[in-house]
C-alpha positions as CSV (number, residue, x, y, z in Angstrom):
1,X,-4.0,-5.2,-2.4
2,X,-6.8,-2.8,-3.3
3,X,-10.1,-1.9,-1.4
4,X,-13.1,-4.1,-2.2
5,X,-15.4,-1.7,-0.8
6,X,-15.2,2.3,0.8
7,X,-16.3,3.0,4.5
8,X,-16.1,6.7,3.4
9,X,-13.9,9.5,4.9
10,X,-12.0,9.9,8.2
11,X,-9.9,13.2,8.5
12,X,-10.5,13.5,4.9
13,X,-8.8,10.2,3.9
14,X,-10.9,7.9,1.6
15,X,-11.0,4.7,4.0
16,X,-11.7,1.0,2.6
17,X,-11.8,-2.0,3.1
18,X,-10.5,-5.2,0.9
19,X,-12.6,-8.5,1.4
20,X,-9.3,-10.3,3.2
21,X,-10.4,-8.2,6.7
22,X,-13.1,-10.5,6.6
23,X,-11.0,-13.6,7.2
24,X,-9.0,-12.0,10.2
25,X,-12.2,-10.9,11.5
26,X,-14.4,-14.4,11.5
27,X,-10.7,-15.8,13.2
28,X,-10.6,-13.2,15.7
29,X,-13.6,-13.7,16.7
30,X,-14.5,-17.5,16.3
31,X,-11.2,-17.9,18.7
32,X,-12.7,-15.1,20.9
33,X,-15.8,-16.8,21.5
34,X,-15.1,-20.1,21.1
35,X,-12.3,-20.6,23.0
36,X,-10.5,-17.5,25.0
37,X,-13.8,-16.5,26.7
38,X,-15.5,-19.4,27.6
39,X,-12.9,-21.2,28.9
40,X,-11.6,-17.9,30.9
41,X,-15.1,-17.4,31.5
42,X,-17.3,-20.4,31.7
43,X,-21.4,-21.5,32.5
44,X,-22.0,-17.9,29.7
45,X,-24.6,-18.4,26.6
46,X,-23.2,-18.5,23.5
47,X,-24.5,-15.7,22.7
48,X,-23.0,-13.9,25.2
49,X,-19.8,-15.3,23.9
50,X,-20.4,-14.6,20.3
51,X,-21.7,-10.9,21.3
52,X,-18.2,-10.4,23.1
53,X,-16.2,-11.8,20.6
54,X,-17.8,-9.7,17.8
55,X,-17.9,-6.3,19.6
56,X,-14.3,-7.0,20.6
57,X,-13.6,-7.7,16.7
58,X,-14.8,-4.9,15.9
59,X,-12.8,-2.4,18.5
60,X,-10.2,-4.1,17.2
61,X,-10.5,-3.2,13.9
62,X,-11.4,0.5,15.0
63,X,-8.1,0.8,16.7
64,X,-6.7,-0.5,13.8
65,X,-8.2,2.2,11.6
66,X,-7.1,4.6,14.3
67,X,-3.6,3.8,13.8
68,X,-3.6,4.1,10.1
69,X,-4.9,7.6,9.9
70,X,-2.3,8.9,12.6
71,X,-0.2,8.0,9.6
72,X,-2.4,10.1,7.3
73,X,-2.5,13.1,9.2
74,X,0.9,13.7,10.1
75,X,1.5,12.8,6.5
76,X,-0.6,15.4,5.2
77,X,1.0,17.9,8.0
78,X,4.3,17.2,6.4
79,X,3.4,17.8,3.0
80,X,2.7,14.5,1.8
81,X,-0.9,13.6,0.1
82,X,-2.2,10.7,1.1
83,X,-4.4,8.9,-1.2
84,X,-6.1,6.6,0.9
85,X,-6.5,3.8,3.8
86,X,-7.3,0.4,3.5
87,X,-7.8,-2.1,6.2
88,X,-6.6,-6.2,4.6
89,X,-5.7,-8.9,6.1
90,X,-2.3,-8.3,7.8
91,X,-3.6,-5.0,9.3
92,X,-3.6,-1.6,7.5
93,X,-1.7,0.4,5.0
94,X,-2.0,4.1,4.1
95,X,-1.2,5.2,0.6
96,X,1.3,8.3,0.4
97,X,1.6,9.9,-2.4
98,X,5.2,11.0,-2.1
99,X,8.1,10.3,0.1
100,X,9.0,12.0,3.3
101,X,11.7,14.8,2.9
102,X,13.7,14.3,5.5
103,X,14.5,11.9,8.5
104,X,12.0,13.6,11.1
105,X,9.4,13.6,9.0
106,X,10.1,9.9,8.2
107,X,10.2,9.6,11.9
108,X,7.2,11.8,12.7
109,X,5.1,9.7,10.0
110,X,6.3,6.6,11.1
111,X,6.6,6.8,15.1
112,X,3.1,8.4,15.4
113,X,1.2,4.8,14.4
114,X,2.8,2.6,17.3
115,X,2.3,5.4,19.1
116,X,-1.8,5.4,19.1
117,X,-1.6,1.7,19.0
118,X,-0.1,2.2,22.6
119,X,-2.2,5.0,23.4
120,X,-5.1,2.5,22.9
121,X,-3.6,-0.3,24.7
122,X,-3.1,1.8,27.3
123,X,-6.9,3.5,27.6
124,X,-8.7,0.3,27.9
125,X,-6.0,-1.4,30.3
126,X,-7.0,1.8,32.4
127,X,-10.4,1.3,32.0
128,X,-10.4,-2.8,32.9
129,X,-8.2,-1.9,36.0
130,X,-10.6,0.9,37.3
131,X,-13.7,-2.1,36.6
132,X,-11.4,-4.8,38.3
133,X,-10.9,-2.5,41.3
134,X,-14.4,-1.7,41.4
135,X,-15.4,-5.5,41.6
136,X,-16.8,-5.5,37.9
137,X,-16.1,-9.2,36.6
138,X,-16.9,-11.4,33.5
139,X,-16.8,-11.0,29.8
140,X,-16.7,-7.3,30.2
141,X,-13.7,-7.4,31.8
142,X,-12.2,-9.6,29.8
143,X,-13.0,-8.0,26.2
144,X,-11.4,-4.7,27.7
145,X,-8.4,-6.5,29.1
146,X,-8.2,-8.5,25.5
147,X,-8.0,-5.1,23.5
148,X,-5.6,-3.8,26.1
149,X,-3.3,-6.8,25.7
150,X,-3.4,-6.9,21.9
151,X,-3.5,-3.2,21.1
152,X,0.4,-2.9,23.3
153,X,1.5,-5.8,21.1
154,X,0.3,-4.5,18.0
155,X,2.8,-1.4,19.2
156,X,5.2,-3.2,20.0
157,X,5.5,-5.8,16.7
158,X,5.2,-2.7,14.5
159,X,7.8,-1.2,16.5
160,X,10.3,-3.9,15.3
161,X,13.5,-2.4,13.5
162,X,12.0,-4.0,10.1
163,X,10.4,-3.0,7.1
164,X,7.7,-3.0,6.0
165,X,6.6,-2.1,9.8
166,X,6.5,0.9,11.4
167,X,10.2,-0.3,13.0
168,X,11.3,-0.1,9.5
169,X,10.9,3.0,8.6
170,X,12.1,4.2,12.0
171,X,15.4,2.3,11.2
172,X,15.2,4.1,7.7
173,X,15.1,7.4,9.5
174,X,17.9,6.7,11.9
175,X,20.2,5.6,9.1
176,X,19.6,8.2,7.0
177,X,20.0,10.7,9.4
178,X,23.6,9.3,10.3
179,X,24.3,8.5,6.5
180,X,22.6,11.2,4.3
181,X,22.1,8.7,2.0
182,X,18.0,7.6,1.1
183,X,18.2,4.9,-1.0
184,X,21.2,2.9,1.7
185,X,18.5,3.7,4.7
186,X,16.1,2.4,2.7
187,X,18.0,-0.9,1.0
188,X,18.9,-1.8,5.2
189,X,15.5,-1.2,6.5
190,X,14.3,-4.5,3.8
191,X,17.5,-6.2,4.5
192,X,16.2,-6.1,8.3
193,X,12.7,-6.8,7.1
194,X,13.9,-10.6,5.4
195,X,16.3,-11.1,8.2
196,X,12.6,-10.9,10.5
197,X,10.8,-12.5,8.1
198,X,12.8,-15.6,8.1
199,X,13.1,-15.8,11.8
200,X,9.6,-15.4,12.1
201,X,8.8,-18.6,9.3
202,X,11.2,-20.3,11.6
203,X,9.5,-19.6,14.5
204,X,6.2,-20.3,13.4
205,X,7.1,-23.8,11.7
206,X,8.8,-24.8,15.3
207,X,5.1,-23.9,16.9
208,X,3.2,-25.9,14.4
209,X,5.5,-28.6,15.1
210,X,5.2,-28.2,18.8
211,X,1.7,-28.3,18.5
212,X,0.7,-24.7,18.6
213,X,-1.4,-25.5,15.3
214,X,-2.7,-22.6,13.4
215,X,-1.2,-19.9,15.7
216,X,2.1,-21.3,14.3
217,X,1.2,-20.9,10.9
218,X,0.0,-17.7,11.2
219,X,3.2,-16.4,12.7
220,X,5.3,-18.5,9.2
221,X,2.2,-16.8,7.0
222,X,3.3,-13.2,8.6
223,X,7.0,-13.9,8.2
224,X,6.9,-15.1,4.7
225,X,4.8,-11.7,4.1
226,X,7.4,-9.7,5.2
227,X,10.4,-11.3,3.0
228,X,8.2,-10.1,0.0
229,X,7.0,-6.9,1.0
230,X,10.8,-6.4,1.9
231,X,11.9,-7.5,-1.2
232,X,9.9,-5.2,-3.1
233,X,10.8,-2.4,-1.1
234,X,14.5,-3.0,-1.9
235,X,13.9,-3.3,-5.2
236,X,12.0,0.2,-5.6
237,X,14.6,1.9,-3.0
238,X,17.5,0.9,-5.8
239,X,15.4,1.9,-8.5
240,X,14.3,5.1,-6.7
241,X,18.5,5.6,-6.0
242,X,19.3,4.9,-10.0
243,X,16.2,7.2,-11.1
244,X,16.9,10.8,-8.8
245,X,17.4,13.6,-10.2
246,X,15.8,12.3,-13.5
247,X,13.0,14.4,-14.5
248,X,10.0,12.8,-16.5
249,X,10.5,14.7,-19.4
250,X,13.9,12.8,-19.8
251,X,12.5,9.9,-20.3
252,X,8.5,10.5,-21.9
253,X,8.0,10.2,-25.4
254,X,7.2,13.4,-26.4
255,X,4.2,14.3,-28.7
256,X,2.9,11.3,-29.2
257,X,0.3,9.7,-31.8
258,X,-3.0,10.0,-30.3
259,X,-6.9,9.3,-31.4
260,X,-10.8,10.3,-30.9
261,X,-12.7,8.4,-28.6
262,X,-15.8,8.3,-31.3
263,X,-12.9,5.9,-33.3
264,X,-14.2,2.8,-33.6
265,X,-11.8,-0.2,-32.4
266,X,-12.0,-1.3,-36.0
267,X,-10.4,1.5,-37.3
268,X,-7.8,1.6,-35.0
269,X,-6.6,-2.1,-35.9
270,X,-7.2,-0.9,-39.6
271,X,-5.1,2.3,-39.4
272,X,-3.3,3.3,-36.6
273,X,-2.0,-0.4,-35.3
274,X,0.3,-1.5,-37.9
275,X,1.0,2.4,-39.0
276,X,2.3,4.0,-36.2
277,X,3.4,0.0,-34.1
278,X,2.5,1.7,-30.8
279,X,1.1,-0.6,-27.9
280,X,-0.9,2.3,-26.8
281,X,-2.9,5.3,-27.9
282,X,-3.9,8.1,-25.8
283,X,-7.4,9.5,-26.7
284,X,-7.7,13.3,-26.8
285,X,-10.3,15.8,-27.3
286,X,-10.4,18.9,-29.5
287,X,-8.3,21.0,-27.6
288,X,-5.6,18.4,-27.0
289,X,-7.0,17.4,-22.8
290,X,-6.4,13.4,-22.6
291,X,-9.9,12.1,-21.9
292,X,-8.6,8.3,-21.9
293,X,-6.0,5.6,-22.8
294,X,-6.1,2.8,-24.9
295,X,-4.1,-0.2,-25.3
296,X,-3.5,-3.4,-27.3
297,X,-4.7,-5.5,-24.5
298,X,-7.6,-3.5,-24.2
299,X,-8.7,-4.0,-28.1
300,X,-7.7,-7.3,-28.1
301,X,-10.6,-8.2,-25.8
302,X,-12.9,-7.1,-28.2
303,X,-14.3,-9.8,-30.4
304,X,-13.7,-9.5,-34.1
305,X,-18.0,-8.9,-35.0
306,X,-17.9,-6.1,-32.5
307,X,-15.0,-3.9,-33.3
308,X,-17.0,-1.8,-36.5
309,X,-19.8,-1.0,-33.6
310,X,-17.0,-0.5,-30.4
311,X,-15.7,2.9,-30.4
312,X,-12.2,3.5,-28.7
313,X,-13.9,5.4,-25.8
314,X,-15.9,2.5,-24.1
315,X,-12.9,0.3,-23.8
316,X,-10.2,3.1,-22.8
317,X,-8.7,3.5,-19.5
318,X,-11.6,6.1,-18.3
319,X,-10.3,10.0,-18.0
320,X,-10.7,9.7,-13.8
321,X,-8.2,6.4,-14.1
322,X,-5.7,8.3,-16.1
323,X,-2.2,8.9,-14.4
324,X,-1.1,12.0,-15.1
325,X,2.4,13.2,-14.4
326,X,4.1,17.5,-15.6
327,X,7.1,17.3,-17.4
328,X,9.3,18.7,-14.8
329,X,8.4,16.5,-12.3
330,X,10.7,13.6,-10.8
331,X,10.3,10.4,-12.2
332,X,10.5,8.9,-8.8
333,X,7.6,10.7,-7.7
334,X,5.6,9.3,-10.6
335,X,6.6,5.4,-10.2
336,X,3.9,4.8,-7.4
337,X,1.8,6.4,-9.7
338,X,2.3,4.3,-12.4
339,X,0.1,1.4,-11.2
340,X,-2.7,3.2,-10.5
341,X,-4.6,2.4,-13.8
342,X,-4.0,-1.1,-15.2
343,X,-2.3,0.1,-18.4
344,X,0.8,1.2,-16.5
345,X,1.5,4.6,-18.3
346,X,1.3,8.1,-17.5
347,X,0.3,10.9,-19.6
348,X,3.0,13.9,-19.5
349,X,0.4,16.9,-19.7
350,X,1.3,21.2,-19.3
351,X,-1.5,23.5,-19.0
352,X,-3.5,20.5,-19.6
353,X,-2.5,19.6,-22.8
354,X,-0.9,15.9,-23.8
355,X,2.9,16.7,-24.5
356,X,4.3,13.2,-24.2
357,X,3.4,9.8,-22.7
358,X,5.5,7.6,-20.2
359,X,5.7,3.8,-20.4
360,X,7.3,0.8,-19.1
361,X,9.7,0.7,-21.9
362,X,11.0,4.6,-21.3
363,X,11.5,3.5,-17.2
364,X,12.9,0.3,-18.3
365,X,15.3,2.6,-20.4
366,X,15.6,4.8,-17.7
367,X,16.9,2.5,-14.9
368,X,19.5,1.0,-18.1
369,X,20.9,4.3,-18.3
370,X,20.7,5.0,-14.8
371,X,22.7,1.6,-13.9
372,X,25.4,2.2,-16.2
373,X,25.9,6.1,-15.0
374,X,26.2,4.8,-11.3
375,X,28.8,1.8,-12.7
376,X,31.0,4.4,-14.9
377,X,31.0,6.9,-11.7
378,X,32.0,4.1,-9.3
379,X,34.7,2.9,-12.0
380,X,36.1,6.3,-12.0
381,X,36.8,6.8,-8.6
């Protein structure tokens, strides 16, 4: 899930959006204004309706946004950067760079989201009341009362004790604050997260059955969203658990072969392909700063007539794309990292300067060794 498009800053957090908002959005607000409203509200224009439903999209989305950066900036206050937000189609998600410390700041980061989400609910619940009470009526009213409604139950469902939600990582918190132990707070708070997921697929499927239609397949679409998300977070907490402690200079390949951008893709094939048998060569400039990264997939989408005329510069992975990781720094810090540029390697630089390279091999490696250290400790015991 990546952003299609940027909105620009909020608080100093890139914010985008990826093209799947727009299907939640038209389905928000086609059932808004062609259902909810005028049957709630009836002898309106449609235009009225459609106005109402799209404004009240919109909010929507806004509070949505709203929750999202809470994340952010209590992130940022506990020492985590945050790379960006981007709004999709099961809500939001804000990318930390990093993992929280320690269990308040995994609550702090975590409980602050639901927390606006209520906030929210809560504003515009006042604000209907106070027009209700005043004798204001009509679509208005019932826009207000809408976000009110679904802002407390966007609280409350992220509130659920399951990751990937909110209630996840609350869970993760509590556990690891009664177990010291990250990676088993982590590994329960997915476990939780299938459990929901299936209940939820369950749930749904019985609705569609019962003739709840779409609503009910929405609810099995959610559900089997979570048992993946879930899955993957398990997957990284083990591999998180085997990898600590390991620094990326125990596992980089240190001073590795690299090349000129001004080489032309024919060359490389010629001389450096078959020579050296590496899958990818970092490109360097005179004083040894990585300025790109190319691979074999890369040249190989370069047709055979244009490889004397290509140089290796125009189809690296660009210098801004680059993942770069220091030599003493964690290799679970640098996993997230890893898939920032589609070649999936990191360059190990120190003042600058290319001292090794990191690839899906050397973590592959990595987690081999880290396995069999965790068996032979448990088999000791």
């Amino acid at each position: 899930m990546r952003a299609s498009f940027r909105l620009g800053r909020v608080a100093g957090v890139p914010v985008g959006v990826n093209w799947s908002v727009l299907v939640i959005f038209l389905l928000i607000a086609w059932a808004l204004s062609a259902s909810q409203f005028p049957r709630a509200y009836p002898g309106r224009s449609l235009v009225e309706y459609w106005a109402a439903g799209l404004a009240a999209a919109v909010v929507f989305f806004l509070g949505l946004l709203a929750h999202e950066v809470s994340h952010s900036v209590v992130a940022k206050r506990n020492g985590i950067q945050v790379e960006g937000i981007t709004l999709w189609l099961f809500g939001g998600v804000s990318e930390l760079k990093g993992e929280a410390r320690d269990p308040g700041a995994e609550l702090r980061i975590a409980g602050v989201g639901p927390l606006v989400s209520l906030l929210i609910g809560a504003i515009f619940g006042a604000i209907a009341l106070v027009l209700s009470l005043a004798g204001v009526h009509g679509l208005l009213l019932g826009s207000l009362a809408w976000l009110a409604g679904i802002n407390v139950l966007l609280a409350i469902f992220n509130i659920l004790p399951a990751a990937p939600l909110d209630g996840g990582r609350l869970l993760r918190a509590a556990v690891w604050k009664a177990t010291g132990d990250r990676t088993k707070a982590s590994v329960v708070a997915a476990r939780a997260g299938r459990i929901l997921g299936v209940v939820l697929i369950g749930l749904g499927l019985w609705q569609f059955i019962a003739g709840a239609g779409v609503g009910g397949l929405w609810l099995a679409l959610i559900g089997w969203f979570l048992i993946g998300a879930a899955g993957v977070e398990e997957r990284q907490a083990r591999m998180g658990g085997t990898l600590r402690g390991i620094r990326v200079a125990d596992v980089m390949t240190p001073q590795p072969q690299t090349a000129s951008g001004a080489m032309t893709v024919a060359d490389f094939v010629d001389h450096y392909l078959f020579a050296y048998r590496h899958t990818a060569l970092p490109l360097t400039d005179g004083d040894g700063h990585p300025v790109g990264l190319v691979t074999l997939d890369r040249v190989r989408g370069i047709p055979a007539d244009r490889r004397g005329s290509t140089t290796l510069g125009e189809v690296a992975c660009r210098a801004d794309e680059l993942v770069l990781a220091r030599p003493d720094e964690d290799l679970t810090e640098l996993l997230p990292r890893l898939s920032e540029c589609a070649d999936g390697r990191a360059l190990v630089v120190t003042d600058q300067r290319l001292v090794g390279i990191v690839s899906p091999s050397d973590i592959s490696r990595a987690v081999q060794r880290g396995s069999l250290r965790e068996q032979m400790s448990h088999g000791g015991r």
